[in-house]
C-alpha positions as a Markdown table, in Angstrom:
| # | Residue | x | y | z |
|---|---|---|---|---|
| 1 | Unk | 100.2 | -102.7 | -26.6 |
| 2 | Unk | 97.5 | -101.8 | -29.7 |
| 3 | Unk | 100.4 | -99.4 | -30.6 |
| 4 | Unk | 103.3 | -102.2 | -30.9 |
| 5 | Unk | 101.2 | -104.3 | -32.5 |
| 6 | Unk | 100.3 | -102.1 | -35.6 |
| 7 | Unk | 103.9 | -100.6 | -35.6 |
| 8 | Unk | 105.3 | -104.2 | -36.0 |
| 9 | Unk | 102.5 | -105.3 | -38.6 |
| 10 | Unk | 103.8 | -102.0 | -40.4 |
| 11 | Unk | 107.3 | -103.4 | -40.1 |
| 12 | Unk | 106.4 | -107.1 | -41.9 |
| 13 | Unk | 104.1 | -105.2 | -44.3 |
| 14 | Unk | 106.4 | -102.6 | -45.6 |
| 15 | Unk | 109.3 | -104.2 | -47.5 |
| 16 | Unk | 106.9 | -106.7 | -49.8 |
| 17 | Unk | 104.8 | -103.6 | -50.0 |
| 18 | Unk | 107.9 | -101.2 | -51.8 |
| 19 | Unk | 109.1 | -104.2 | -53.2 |
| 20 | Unk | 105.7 | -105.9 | -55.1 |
| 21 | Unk | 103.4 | -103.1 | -55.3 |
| 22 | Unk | 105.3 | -99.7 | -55.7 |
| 23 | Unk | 106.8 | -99.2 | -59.2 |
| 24 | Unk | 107.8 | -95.8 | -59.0 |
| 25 | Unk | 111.6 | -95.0 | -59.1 |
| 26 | Unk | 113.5 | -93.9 | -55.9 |
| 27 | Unk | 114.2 | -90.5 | -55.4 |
| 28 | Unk | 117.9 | -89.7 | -55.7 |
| 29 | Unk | 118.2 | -87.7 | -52.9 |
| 30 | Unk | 119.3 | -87.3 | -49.2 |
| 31 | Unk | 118.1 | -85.3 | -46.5 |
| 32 | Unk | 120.8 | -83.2 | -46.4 |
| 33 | Unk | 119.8 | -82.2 | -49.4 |
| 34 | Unk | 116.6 | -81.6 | -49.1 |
| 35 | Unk | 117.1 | -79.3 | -46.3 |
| 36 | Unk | 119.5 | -77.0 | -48.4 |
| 37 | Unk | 116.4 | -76.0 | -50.7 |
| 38 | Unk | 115.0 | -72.4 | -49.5 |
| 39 | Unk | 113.5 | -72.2 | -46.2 |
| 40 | Unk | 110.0 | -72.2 | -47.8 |
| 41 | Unk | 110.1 | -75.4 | -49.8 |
| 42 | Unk | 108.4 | -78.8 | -49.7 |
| 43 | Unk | 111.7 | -80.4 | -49.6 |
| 44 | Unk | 113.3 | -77.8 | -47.1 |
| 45 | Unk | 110.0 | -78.9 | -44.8 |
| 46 | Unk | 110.6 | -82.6 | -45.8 |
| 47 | Unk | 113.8 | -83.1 | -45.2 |
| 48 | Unk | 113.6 | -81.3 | -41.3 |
| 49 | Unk | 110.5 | -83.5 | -40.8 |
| 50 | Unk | 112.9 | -86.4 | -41.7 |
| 51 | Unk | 115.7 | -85.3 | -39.9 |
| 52 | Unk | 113.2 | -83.8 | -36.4 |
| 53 | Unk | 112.2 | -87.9 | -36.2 |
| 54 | Unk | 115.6 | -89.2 | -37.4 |
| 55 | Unk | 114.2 | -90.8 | -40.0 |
| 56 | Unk | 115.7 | -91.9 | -43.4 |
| 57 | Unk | 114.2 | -91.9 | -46.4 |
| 58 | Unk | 112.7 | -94.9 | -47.5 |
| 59 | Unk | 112.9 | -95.8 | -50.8 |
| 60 | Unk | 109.8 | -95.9 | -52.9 |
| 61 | Unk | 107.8 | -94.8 | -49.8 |
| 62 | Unk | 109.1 | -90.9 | -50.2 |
| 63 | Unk | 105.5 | -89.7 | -51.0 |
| 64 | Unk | 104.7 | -90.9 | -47.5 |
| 65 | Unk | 106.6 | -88.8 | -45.3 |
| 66 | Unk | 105.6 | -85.6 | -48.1 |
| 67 | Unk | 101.8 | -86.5 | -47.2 |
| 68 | Unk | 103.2 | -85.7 | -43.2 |
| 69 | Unk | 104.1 | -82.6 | -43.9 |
| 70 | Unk | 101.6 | -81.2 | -46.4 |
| 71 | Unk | 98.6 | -82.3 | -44.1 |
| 72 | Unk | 100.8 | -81.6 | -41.1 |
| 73 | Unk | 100.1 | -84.9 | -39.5 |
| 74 | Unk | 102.5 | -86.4 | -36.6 |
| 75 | Unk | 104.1 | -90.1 | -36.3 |
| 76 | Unk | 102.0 | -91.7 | -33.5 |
| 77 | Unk | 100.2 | -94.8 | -34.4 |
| 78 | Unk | 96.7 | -93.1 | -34.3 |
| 79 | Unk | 98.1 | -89.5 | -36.4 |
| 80 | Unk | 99.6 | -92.6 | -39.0 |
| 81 | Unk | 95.9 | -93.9 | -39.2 |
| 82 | Unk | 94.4 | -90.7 | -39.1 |
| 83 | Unk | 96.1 | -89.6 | -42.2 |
| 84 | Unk | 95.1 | -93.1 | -44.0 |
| 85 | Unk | 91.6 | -92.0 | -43.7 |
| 86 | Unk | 92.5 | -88.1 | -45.0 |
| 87 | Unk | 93.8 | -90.0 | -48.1 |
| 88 | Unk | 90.9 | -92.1 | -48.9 |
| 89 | Unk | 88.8 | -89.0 | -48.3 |
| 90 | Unk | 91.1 | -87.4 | -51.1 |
| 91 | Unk | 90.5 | -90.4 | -53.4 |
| 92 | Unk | 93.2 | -92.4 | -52.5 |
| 93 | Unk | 92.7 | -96.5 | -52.7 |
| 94 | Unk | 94.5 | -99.0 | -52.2 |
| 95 | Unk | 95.0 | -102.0 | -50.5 |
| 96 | Unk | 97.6 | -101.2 | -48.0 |
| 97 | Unk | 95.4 | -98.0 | -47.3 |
| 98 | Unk | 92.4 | -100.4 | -46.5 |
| 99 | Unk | 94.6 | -102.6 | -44.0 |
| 100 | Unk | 95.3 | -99.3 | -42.3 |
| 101 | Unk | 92.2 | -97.5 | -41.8 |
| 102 | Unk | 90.1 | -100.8 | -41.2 |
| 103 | Unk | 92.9 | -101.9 | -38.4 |
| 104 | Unk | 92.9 | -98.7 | -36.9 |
| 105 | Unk | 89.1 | -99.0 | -36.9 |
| 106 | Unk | 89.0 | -102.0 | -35.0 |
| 107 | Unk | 92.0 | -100.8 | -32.7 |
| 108 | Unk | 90.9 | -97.3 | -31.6 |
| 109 | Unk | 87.3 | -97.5 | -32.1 |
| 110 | Unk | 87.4 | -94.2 | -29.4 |
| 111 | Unk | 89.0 | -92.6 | -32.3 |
| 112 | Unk | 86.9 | -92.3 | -34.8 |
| 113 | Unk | 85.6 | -88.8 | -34.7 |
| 114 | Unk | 88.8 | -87.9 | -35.5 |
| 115 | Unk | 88.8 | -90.5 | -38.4 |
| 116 | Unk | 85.8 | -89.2 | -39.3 |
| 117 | Unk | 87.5 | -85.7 | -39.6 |
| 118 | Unk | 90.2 | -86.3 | -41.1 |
| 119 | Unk | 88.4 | -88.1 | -43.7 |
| 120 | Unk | 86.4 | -85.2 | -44.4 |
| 121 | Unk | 89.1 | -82.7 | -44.7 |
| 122 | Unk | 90.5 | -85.1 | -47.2 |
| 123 | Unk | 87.7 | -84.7 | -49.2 |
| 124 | Unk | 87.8 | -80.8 | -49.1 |
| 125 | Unk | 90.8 | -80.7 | -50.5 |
| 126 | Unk | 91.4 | -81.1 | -54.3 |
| 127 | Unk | 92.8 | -84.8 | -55.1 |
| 128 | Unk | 96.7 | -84.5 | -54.7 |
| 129 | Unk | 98.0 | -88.0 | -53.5 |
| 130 | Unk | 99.2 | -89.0 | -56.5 |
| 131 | Unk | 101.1 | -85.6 | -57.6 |
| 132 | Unk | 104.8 | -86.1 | -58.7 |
| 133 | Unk | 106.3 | -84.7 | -55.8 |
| 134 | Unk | 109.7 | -85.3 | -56.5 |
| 135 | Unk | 109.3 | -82.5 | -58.9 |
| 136 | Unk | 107.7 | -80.2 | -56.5 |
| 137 | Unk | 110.4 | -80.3 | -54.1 |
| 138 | Unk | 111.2 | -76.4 | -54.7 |
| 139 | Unk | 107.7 | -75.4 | -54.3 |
| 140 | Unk | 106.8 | -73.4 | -51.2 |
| 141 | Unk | 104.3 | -75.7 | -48.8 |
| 142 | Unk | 102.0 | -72.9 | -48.5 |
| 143 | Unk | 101.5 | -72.8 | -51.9 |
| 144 | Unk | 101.0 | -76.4 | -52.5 |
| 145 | Unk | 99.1 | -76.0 | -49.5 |
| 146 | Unk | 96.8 | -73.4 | -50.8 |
| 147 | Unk | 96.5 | -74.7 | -54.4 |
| 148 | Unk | 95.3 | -78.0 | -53.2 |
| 149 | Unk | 92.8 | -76.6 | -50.3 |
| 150 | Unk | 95.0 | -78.7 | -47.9 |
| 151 | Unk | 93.9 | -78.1 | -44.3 |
């Protein structure tokens, strides 16, 4: 029930969120593309993330699903807030961040050694939330990975 009820607040939030408070441009790109790049790349290991879930891209949100696969997080509600709290331990704020990881809080109070972990890995690794990954797509993840001291 805790589960549909986040998921469904995610739903209302997210289109006055890319609309209002995202100004970056839209990639131009599919993810059939993506998954064309070598074998090794970021948007080789994007675009089968987005395809393994069916999911589209979404527009403005494409840093998002990137942040899935460089810290390797899943899709369930609790993975979703657990990756919140790897990004504000990265240096990531915002307010749509705060909604998340003080919902999930509240929500899955049982969780929060892993919140508590996650958070901390975040702030082991060097700040890379707000890298340009649309030119980064080539990249192989292990090297981003490495670079950055993602674990």
């Amino acid at each position: 029930m805790k589960d549909k009820i986040i998921e469904k607040m995610y739903e209302i939030s997210k289109k006055p969120y890319q609309k209002w408070f995202k100004r970056n441009e839209p990639w131009k790109t599919t993810s059939q593309e993506l998954i064309e790049l070598p074998e090794q790349s970021l948007g080789f290991h994007l675009g089968s993330f987005l395809l393994r879930y069916n999911f589209q891209i979404q527009e403005k949100l494409e840093d998002h699903d990137v942040f899935h696969v460089l810290t390797n997080t899943g899709v369930s509600v609790v993975e979703e807030i657990g990756m919140q709290y790897y990004l504000l331990g990265n240096g990531k704020r915002s307010l749509y961040l705060f909604m998340v990881v003080t919902t999930g809080f509240f929500f899955y109070p049982r969780q929060f050694h892993y919140y508590l972990n996650q958070y901390d890995k975040g702030k082991k690794a060097h700040q890379f939330y707000d890298l340009d990954f649309q030119k980064m797509l080539t990249i192989p993840v292990k090297t981003i990975r490495k670079t950055f001291n993602i674990i």
